[in-house]
N, CA, C and O atoms as a Tripos MOL2 file, in Angstrom:
@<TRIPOS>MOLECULE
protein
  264   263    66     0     0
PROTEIN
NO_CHARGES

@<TRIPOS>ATOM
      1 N         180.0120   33.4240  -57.0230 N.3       1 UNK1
      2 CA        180.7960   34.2090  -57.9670 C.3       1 UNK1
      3 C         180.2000   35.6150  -58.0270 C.2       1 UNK1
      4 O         178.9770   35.7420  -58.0750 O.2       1 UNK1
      5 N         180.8530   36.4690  -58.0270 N.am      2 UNK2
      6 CA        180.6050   37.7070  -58.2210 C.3       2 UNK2
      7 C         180.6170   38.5860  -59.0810 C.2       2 UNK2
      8 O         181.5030   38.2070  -59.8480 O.2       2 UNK2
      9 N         179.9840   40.0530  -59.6850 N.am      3 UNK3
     10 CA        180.2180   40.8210  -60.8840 C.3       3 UNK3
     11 C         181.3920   40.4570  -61.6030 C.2       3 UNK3
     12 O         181.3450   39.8430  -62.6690 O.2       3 UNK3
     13 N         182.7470   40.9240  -60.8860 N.am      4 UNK4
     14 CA        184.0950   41.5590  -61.3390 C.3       4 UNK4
     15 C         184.3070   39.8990  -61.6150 C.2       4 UNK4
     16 O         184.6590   39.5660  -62.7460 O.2       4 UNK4
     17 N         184.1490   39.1300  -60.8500 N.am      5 UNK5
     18 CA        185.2160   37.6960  -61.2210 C.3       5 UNK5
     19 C         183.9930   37.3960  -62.5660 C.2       5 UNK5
     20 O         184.5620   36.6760  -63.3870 O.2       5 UNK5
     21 N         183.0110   37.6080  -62.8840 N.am      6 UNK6
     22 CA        182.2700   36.9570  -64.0930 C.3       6 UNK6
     23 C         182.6690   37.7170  -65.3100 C.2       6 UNK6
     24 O         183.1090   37.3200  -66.3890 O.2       6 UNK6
     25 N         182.3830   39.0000  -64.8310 N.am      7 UNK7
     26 CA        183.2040   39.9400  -66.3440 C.3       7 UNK7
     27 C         185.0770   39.8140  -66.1220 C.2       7 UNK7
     28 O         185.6680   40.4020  -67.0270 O.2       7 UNK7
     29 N         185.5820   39.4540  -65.5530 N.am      8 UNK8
     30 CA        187.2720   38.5320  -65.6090 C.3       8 UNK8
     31 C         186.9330   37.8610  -66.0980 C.2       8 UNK8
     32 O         187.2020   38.3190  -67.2090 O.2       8 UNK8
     33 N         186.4580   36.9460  -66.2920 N.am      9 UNK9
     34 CA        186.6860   35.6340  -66.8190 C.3       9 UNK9
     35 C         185.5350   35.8800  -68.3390 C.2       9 UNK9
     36 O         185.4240   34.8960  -69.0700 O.2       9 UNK9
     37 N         185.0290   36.7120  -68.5900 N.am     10 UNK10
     38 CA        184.2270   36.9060  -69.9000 C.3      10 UNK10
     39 C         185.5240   37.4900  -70.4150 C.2      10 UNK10
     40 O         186.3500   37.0630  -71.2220 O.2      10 UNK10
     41 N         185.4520   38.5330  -69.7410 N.am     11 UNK11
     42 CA        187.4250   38.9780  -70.4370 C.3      11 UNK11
     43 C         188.5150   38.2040  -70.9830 C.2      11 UNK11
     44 O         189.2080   38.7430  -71.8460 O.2      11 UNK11
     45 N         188.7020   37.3530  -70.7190 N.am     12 UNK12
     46 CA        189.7590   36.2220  -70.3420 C.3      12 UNK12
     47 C         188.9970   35.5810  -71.6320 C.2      12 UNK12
     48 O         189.5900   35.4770  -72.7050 O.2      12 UNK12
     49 N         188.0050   35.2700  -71.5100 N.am     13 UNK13
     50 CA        187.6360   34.1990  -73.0240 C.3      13 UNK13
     51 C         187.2120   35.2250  -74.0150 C.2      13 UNK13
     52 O         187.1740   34.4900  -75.0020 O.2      13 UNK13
     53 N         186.9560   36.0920  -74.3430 N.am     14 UNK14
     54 CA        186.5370   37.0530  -75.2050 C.3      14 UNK14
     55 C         188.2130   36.8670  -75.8300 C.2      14 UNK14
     56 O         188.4240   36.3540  -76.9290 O.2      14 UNK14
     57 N         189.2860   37.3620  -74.9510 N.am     15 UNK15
     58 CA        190.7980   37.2860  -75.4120 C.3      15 UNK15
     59 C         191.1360   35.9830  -75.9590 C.2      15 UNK15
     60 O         191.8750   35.7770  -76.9210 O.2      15 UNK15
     61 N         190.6820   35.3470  -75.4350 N.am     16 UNK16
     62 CA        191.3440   33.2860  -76.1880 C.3      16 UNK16
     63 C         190.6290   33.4360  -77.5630 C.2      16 UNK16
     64 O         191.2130   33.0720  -78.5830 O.2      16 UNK16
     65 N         189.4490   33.9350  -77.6070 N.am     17 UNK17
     66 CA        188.7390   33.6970  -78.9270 C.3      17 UNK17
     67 C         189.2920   34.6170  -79.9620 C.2      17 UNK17
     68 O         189.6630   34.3720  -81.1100 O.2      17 UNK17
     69 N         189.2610   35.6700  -79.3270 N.am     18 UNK18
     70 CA        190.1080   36.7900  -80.7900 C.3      18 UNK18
     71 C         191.4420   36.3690  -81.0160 C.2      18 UNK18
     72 O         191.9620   36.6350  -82.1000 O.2      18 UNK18
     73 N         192.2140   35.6070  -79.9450 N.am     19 UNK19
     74 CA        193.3680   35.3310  -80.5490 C.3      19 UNK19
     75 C         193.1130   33.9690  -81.3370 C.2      19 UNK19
     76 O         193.7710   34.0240  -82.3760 O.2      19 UNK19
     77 N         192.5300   32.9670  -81.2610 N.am     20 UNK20
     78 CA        192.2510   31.8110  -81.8660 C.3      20 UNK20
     79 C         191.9320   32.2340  -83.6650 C.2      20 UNK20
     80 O         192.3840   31.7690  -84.7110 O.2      20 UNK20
     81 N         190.8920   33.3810  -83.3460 N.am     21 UNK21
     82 CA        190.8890   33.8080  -85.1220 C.3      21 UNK21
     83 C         191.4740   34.3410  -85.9680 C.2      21 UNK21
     84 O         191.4740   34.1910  -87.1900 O.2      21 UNK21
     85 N         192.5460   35.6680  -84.6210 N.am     22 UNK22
     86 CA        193.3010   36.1160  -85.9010 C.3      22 UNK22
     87 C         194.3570   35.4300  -86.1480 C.2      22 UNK22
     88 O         195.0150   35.5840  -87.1770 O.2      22 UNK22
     89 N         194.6970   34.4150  -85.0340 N.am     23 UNK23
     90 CA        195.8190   33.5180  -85.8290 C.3      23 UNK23
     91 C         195.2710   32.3730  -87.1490 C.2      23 UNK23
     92 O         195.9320   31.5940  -87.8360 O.2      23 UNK23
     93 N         193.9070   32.6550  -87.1330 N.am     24 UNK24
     94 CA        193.4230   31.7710  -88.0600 C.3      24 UNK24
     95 C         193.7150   32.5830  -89.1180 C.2      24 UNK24
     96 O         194.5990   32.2720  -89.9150 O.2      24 UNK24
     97 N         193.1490   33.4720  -89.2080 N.am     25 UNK25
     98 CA        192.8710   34.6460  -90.2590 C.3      25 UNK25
     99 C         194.7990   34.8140  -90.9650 C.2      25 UNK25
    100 O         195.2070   34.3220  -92.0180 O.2      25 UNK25
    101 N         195.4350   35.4610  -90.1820 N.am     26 UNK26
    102 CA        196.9220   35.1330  -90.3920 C.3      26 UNK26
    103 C         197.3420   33.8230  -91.3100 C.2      26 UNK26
    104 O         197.9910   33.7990  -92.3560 O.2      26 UNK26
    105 N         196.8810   32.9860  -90.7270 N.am     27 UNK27
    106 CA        197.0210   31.9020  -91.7430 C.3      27 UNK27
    107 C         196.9180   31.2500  -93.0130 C.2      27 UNK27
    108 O         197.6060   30.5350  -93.7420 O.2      27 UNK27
    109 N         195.3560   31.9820  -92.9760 N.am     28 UNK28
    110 CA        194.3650   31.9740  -94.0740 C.3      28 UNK28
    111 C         195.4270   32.9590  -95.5600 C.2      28 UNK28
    112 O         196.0590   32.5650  -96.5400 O.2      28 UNK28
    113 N         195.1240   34.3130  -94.9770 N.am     29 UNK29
    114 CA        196.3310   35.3810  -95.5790 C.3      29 UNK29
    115 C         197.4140   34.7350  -96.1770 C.2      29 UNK29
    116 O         197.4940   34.9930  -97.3780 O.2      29 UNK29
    117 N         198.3490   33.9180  -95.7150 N.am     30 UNK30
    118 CA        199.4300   33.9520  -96.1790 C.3      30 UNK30
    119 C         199.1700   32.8920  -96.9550 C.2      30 UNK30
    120 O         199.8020   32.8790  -98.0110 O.2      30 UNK30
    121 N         198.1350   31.6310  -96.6820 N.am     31 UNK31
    122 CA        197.8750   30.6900  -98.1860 C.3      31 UNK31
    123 C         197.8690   31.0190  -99.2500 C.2      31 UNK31
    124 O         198.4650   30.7010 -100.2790 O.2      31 UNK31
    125 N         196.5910   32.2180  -98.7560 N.am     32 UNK32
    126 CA        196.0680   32.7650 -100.4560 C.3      32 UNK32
    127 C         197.2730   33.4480 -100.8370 C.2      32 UNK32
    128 O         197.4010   33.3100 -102.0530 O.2      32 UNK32
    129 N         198.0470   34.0010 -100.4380 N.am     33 UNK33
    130 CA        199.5170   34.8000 -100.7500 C.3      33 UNK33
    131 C         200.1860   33.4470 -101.9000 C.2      33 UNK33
    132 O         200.3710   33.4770 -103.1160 O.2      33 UNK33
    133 N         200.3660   32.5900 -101.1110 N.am     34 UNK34
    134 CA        200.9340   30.9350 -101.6950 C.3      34 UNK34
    135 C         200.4750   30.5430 -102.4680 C.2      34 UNK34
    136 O         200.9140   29.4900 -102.9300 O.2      34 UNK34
    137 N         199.1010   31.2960 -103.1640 N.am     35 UNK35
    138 CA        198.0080   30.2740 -104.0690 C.3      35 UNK35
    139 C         198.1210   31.1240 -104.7760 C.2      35 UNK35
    140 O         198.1690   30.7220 -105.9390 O.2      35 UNK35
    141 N         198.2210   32.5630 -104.6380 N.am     36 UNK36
    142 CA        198.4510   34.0340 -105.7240 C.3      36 UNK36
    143 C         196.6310   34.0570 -105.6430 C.2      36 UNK36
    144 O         196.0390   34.3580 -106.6790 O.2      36 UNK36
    145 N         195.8800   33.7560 -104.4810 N.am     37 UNK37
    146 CA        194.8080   34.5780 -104.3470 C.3      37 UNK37
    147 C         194.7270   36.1890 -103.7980 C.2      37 UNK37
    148 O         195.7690   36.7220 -103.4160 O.2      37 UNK37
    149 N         194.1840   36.5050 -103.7890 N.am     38 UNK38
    150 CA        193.7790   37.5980 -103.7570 C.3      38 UNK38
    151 C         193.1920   37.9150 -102.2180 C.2      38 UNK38
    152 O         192.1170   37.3870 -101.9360 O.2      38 UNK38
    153 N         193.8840   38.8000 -101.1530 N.am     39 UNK39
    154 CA        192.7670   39.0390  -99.4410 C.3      39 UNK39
    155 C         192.2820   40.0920  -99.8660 C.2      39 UNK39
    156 O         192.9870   40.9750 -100.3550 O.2      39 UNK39
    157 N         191.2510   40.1620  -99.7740 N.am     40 UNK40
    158 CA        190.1450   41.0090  -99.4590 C.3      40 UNK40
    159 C         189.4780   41.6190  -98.4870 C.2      40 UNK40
    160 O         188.6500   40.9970  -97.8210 O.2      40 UNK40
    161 N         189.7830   43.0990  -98.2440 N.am     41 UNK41
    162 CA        189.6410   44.3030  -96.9140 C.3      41 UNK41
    163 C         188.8140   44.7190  -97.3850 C.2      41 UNK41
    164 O         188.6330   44.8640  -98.5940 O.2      41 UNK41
    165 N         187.7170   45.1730  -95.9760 N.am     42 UNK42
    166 CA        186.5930   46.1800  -96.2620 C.3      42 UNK42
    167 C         186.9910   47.0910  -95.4350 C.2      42 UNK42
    168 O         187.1190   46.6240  -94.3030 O.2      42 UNK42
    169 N         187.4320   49.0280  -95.5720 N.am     43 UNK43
    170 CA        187.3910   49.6690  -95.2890 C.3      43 UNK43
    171 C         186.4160   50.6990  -95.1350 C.2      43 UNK43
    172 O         185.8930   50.7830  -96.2460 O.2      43 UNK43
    173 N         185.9660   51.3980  -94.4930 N.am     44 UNK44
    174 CA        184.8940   52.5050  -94.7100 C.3      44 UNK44
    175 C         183.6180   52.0160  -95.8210 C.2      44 UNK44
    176 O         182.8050   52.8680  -96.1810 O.2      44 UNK44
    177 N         183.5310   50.8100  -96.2470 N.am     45 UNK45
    178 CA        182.3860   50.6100  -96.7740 C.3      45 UNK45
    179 C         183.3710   50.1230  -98.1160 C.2      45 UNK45
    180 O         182.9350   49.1530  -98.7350 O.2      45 UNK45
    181 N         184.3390   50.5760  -98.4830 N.am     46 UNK46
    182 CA        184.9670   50.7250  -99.2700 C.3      46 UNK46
    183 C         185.7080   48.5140  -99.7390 C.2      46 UNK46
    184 O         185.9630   47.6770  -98.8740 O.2      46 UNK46
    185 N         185.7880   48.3550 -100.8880 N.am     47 UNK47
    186 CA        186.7350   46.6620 -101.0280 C.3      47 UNK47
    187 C         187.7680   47.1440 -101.5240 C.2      47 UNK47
    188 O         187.7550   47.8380 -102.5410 O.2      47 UNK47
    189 N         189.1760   46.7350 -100.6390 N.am     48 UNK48
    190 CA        190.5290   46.8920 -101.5130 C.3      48 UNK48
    191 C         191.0700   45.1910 -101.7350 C.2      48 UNK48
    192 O         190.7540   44.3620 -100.8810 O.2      48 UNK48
    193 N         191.3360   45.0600 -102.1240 N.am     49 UNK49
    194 CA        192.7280   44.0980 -102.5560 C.3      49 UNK49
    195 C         193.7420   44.0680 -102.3980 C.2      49 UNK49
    196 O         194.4370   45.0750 -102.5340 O.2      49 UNK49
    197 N         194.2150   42.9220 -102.0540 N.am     50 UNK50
    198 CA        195.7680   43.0420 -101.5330 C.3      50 UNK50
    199 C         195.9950   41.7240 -102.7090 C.2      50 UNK50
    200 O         195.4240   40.6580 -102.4790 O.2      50 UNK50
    201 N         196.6140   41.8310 -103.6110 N.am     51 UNK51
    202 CA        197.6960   40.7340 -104.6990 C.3      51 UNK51
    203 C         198.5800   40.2460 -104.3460 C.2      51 UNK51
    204 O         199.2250   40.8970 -103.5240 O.2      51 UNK51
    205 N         198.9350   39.3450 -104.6000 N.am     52 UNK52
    206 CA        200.0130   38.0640 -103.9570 C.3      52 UNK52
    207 C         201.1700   39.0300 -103.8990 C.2      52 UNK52
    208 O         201.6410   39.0850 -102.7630 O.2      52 UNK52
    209 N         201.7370   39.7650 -104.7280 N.am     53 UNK53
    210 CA        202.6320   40.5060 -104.8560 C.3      53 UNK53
    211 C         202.7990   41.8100 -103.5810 C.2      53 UNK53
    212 O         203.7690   42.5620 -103.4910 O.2      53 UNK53
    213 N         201.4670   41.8150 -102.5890 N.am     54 UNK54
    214 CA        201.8580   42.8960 -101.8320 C.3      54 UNK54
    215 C         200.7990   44.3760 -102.4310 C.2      54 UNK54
    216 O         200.2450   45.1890 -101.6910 O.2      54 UNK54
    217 N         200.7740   44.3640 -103.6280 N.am     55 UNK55
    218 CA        200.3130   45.8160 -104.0150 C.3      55 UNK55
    219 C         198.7460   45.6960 -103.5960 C.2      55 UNK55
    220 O         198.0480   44.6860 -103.5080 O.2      55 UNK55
    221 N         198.3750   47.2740 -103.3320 N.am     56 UNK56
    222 CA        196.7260   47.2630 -103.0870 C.3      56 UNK56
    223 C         196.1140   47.7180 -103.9850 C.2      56 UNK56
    224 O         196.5980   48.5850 -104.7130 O.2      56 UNK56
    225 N         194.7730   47.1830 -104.1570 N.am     57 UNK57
    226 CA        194.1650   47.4010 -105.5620 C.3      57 UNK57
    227 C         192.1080   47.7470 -105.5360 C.2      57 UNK57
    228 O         191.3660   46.8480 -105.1400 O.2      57 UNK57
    229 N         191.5940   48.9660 -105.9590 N.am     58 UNK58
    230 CA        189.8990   48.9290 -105.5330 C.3      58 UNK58
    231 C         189.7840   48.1880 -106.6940 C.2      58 UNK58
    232 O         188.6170   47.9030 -106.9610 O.2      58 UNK58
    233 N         190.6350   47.7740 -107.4900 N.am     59 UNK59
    234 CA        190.2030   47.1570 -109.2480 C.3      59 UNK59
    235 C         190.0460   45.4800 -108.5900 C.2      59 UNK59
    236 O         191.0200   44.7840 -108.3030 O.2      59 UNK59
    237 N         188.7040   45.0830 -108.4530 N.am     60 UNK60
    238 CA        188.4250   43.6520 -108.4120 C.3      60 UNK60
    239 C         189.4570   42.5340 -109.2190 C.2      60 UNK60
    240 O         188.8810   42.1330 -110.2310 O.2      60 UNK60
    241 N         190.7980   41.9290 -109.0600 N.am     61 UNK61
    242 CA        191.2980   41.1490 -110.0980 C.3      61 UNK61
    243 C         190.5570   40.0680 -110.1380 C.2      61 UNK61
    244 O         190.8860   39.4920 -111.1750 O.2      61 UNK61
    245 N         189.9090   39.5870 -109.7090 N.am     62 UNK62
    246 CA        188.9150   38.0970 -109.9960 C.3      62 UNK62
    247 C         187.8090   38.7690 -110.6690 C.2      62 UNK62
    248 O         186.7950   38.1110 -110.4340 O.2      62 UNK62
    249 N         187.4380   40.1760 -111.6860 N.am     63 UNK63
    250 CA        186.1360   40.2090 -112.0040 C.3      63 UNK63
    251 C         186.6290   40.1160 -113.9360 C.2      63 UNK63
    252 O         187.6460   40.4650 -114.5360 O.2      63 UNK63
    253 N         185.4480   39.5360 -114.3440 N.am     64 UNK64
    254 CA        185.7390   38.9990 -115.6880 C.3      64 UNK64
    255 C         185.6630   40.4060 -116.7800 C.2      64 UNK64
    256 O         184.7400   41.2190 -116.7360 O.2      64 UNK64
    257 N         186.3410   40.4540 -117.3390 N.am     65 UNK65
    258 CA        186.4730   41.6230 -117.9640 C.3      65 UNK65
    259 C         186.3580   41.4060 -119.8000 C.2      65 UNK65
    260 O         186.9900   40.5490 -120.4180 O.2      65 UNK65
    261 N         185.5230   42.2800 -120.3410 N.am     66 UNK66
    262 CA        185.5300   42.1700 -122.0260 C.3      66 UNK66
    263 C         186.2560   42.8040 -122.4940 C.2      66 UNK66
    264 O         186.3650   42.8190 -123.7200 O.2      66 UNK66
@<TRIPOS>BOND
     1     1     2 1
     2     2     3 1
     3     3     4 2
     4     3     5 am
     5     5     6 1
     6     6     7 1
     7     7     8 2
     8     7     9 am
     9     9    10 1
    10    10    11 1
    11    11    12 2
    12    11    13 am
    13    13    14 1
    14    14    15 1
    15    15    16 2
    16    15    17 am
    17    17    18 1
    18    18    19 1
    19    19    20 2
    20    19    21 am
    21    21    22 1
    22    22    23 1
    23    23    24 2
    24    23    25 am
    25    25    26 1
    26    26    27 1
    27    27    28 2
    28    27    29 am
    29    29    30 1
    30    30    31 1
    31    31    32 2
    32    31    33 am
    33    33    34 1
    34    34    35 1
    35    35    36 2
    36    35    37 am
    37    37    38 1
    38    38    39 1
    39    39    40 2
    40    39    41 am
    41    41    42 1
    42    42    43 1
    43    43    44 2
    44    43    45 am
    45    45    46 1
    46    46    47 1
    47    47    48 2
    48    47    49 am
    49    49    50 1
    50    50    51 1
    51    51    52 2
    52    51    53 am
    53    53    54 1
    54    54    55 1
    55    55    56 2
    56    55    57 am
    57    57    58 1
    58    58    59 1
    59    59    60 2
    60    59    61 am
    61    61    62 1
    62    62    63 1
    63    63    64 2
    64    63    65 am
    65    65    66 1
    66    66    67 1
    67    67    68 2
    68    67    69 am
    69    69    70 1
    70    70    71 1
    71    71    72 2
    72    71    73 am
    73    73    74 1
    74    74    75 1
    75    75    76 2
    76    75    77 am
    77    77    78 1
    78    78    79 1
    79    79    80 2
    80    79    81 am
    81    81    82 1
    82    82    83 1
    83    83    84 2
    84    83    85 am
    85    85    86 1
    86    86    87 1
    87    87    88 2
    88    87    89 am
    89    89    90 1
    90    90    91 1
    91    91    92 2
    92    91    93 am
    93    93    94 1
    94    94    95 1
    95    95    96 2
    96    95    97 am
    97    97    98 1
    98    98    99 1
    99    99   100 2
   100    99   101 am
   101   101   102 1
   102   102   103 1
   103   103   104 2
   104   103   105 am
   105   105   106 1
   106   106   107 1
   107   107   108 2
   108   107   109 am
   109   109   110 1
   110   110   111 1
   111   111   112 2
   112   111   113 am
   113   113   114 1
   114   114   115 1
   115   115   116 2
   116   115   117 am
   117   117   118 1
   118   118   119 1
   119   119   120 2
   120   119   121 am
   121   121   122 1
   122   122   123 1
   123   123   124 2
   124   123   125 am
   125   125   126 1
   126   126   127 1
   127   127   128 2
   128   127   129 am
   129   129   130 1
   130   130   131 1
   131   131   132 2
   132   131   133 am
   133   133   134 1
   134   134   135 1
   135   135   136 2
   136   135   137 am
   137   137   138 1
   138   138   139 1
   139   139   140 2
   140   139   141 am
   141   141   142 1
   142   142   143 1
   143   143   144 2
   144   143   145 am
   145   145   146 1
   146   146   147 1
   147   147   148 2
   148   147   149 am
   149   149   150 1
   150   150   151 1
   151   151   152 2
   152   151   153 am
   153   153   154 1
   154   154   155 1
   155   155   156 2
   156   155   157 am
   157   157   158 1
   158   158   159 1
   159   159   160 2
   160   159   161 am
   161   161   162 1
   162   162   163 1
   163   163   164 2
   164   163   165 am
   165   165   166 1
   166   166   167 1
   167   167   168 2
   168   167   169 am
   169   169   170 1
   170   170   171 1
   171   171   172 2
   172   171   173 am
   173   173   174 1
   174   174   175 1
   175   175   176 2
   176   175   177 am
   177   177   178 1
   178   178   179 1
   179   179   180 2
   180   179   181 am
   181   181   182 1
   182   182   183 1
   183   183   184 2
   184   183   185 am
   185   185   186 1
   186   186   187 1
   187   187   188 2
   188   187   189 am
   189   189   190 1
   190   190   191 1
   191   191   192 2
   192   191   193 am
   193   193   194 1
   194   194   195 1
   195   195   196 2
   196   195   197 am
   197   197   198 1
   198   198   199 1
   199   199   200 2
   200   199   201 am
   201   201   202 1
   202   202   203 1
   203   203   204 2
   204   203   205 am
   205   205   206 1
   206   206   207 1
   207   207   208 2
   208   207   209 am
   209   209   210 1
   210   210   211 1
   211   211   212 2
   212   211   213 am
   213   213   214 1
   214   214   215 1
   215   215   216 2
   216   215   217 am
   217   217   218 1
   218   218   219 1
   219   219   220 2
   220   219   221 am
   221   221   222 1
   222   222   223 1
   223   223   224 2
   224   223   225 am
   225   225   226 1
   226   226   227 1
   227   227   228 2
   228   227   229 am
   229   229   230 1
   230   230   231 1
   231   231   232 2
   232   231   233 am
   233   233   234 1
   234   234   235 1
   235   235   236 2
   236   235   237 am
   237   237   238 1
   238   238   239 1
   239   239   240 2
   240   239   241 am
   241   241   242 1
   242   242   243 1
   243   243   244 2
   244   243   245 am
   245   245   246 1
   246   246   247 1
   247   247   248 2
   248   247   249 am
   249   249   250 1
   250   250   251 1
   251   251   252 2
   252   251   253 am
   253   253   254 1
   254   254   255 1
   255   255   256 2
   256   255   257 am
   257   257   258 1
   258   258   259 1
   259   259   260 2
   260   259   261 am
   261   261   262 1
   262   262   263 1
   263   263   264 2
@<TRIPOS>SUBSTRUCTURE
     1 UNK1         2 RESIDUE 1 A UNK
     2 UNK2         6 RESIDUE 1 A UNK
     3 UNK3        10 RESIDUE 1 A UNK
     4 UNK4        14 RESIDUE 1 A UNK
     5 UNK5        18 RESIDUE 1 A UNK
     6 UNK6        22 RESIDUE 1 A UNK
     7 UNK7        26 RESIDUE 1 A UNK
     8 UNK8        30 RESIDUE 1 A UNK
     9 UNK9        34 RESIDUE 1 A UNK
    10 UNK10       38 RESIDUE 1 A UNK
    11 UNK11       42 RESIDUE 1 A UNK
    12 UNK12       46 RESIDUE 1 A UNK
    13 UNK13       50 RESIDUE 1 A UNK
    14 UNK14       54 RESIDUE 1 A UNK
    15 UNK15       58 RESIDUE 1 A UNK
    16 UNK16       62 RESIDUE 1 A UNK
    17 UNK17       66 RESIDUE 1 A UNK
    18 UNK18       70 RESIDUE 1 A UNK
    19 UNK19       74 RESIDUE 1 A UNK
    20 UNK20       78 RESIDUE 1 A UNK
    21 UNK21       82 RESIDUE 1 A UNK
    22 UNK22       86 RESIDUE 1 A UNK
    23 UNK23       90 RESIDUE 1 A UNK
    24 UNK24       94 RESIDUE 1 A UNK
    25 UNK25       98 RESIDUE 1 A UNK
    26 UNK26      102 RESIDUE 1 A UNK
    27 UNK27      106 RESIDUE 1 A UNK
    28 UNK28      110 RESIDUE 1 A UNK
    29 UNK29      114 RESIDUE 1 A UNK
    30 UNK30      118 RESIDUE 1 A UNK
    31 UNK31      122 RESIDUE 1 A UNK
    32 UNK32      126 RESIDUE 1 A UNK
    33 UNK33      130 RESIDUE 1 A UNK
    34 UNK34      134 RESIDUE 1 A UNK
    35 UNK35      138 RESIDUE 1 A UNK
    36 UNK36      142 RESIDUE 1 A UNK
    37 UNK37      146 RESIDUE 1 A UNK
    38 UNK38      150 RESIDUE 1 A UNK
    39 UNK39      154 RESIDUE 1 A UNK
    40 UNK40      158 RESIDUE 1 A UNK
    41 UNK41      162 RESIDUE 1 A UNK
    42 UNK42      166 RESIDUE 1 A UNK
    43 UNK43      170 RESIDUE 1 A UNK
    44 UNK44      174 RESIDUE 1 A UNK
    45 UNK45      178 RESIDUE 1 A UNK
    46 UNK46      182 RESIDUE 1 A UNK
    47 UNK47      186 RESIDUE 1 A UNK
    48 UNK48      190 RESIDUE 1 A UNK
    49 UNK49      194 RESIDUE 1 A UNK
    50 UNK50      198 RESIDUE 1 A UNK
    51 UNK51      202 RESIDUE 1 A UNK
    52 UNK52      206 RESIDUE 1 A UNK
    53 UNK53      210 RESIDUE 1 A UNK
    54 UNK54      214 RESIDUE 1 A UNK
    55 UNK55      218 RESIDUE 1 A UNK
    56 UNK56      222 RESIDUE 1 A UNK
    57 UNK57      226 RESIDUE 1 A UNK
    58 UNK58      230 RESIDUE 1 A UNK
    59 UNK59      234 RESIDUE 1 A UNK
    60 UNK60      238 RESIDUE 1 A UNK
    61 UNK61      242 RESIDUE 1 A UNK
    62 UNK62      246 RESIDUE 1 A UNK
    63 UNK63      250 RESIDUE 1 A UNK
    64 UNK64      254 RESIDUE 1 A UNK
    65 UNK65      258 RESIDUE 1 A UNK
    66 UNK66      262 RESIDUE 1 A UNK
């Protein structure tokens, strides 16, 4: 086996695996959508929220408030 056919075929499974998760991840998403949890993005360092409803939010809705 040679360079090019070993990095092909690292290629080739590097691709099966990212697709295996984000269809996981996809999945995951639309439960918590179904459960009225809450997905949670990290941008630039930054946590947004996404609410069952679609809207985005930096306001934590799962944090307990007085």
């Amino acid at each position: 086996m040679n360079n090019q056919s070993l990095n092909i075929e690292t290629y080739r499974k590097h691709y099966e695996i990212q697709k295996i998760g984000n269809r996981a991840v996809r999945e995951v998403q639309e439960e918590n959508r179904k459960k009225g949890i809450p997905n949670v993005y990290s941008r630039n360092g930054k946590l947004y929220y996404e609410l069952p409803d679609g809207e985005l939010t930096r306001d934590d809705p799962m944090a307990v408030r007085n």
